[in-house]
C-alpha positions in Angstrom: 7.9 60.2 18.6 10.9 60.9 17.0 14.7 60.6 18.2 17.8 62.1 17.3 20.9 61.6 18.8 23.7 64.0 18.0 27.4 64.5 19.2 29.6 67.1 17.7 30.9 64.7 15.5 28.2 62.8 14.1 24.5 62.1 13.9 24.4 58.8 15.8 20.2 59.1 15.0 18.1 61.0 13.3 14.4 61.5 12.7 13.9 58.1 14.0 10.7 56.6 15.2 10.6 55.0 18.3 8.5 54.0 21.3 10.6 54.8 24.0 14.1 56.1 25.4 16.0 55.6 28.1 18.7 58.0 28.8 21.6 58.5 32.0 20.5 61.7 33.1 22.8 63.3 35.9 20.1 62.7 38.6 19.5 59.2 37.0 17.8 57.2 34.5 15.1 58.4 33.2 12.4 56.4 30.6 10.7 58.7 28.0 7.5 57.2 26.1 4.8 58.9 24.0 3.1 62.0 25.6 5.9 62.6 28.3 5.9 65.5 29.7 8.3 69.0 27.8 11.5 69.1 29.8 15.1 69.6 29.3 17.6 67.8 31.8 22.0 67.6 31.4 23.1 63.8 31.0 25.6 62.0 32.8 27.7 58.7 31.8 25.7 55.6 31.1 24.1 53.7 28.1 21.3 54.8 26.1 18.7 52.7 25.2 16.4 53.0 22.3 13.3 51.0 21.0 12.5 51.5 17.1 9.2 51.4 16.1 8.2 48.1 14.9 11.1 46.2 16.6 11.0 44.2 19.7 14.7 44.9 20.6 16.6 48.0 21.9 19.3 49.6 20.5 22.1 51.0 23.0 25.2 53.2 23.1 26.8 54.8 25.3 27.2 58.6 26.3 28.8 61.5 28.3 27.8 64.2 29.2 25.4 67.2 27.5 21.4 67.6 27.2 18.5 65.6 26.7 15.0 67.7 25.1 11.6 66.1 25.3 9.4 68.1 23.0 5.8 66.8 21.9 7.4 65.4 18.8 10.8 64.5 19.5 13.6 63.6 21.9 16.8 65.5 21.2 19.7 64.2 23.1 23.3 66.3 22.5 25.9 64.2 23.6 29.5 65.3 24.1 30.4 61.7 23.4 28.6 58.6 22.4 30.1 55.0 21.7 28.1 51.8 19.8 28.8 48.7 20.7 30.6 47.5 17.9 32.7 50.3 19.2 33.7 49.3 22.5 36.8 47.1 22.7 36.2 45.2 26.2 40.4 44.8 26.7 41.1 48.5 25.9 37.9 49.4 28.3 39.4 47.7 31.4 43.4 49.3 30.6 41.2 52.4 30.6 40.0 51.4 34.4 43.2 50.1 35.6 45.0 53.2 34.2 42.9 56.1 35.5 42.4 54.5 38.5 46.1 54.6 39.4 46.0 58.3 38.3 43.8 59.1 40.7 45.7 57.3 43.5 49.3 58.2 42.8 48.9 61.6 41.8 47.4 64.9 42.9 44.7 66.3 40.1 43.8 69.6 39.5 40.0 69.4 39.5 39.5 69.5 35.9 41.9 66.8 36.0 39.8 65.2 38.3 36.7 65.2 36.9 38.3 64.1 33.7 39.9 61.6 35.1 36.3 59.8 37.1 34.7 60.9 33.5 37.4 58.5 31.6 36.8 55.7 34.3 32.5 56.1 34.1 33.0 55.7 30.0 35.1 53.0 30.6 32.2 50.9 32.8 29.9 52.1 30.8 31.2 50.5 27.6 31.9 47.0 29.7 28.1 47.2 31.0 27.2 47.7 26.9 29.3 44.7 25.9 27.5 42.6 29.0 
């Protein structure tokens, strides 16, 4: 089974064998392995995690927000945003936090504001989870 992982931006992965997936759907993790069942699902915030084929270790990143595909062949997972590891600064991460949490207490948010807002604050905890 085959996984690409694509933002707007970038192809984080692509045509790469693996065994299994995890991914943050928006009703909740979900594992994907060899002969899972067609669907498509939307993605929340959370970390990704990825087993290559042949290697005993996962891979992870984290992403926001899009759609996930299982087809018989592949996993296709479009991603509005997707941060590595190597990526995350853990200092810049909790200012993140700290910052949109006081947003949402000292001021009054349109709702996309809102949901921008708790968005910014999910990526934020997502990248801390990565780095831990």
């Amino acid at each position: 089974m085959k996984l690409n992982l694509l933002t707007p931006e970038r192809k984080a992965v692509f045509d790469t064998e693996i065994t299994e997936v995890t991914i943050p759907a928006y009703s909740g993790e979900m594992t994907i392995k060899e002969g899972h069942a067609p669907l498509i699902t939307t993605l929340g915030t959370g970390v990704i995690s990825y087993k290559i084929k042949g290697q005993e270790s996962a891979k992870k990143a984290v992403i926001s927000w899009g759609y996930c595909e299982v087809a018989p062949e592949a996993v296709n997972v479009l991603a509005e945003f997707i941060q590595t590891k190597e990526e995350v600064s853990e200092e810049t991460a909790k200012q993140k936090i700290v910052e949109n949490e006081q947003k949402l207490l000292k001021q009054t948010l349109a709702d996309d504001e809102f949901e921008s807002t708790v968005a910014e604050i999910q990526k934020a905890r997502a990248g801390l989870q990565l780095l831990n």
